[in-house]
C-alpha positions as CSV (number, residue, x, y, z in Angstrom):
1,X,-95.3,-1.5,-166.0
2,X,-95.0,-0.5,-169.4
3,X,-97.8,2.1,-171.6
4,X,-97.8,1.8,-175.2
5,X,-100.4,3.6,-177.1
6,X,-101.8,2.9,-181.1
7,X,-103.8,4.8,-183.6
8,X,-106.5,2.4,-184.5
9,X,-108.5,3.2,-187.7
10,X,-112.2,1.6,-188.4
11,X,-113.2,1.5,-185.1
12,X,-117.0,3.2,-185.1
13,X,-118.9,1.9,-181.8
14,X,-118.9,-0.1,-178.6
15,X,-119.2,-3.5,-180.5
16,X,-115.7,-2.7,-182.2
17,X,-113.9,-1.9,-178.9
18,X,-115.3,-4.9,-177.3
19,X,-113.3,-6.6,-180.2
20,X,-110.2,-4.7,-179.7
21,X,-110.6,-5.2,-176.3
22,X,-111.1,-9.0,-176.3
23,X,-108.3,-10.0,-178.4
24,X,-106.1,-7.5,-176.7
25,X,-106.5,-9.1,-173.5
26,X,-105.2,-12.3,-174.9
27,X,-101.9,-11.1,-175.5
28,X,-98.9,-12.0,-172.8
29,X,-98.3,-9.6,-170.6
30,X,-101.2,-7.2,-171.3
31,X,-103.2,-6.4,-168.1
32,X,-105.1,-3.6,-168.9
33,X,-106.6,-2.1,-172.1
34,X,-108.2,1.2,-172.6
35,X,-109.8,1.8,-175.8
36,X,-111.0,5.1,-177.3
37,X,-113.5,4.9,-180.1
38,X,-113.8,8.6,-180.6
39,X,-110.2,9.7,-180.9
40,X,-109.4,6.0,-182.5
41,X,-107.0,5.7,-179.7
42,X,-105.8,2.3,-177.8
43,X,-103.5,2.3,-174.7
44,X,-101.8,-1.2,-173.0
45,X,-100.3,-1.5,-170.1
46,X,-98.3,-4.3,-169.1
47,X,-95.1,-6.3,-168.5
48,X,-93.1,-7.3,-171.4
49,X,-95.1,-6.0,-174.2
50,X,-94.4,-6.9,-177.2
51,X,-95.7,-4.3,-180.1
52,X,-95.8,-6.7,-182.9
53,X,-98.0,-9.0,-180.8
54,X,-100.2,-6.2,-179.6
55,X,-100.3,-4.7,-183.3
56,X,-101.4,-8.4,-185.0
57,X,-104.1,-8.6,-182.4
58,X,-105.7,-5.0,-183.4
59,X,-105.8,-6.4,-186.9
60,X,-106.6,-10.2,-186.0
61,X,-109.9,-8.1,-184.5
62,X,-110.2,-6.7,-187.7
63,X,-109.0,-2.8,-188.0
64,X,-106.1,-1.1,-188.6
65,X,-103.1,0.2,-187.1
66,X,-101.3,2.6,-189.4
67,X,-97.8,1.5,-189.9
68,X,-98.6,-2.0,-189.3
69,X,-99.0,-4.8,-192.3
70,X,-101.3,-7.2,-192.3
71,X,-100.4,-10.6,-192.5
């Protein structure tokens, strides 16, 4: 099992970790996400993760990972 954590920025309420969250979860090898509105903090676990994937959903949900270009 593998942790990787992000510094997400825009993220203000529930709504926009439900995002995070949701498109996350789509991601191979993610089985659990933990998001942190307040500190602006996400952490995956999984198998295989792979941090570009996880990094394009944050922004696919529409905030920003700092380090990370959008496409």
């Amino acid at each position: 099992m593998t942790r990787m954590n992000f510094t997400v920025t825009g993220m203000s309420c529930g709504h926009c970790a439900g995002r995070v969250r949701e498109e996350l979860t789509g991601v191979p090898g993610v089985s659990e996400v933990d998001v942190d509105v307040t500190a602006g903090t996400v952490t995956v676990q999984g198998t295989a993760l792979d941090d570009t994937l996880l990094r394009a959903a944050i922004v696919e949900a529409g905030f920003e990972v700092p380090g990370t270009v959008a496409v």
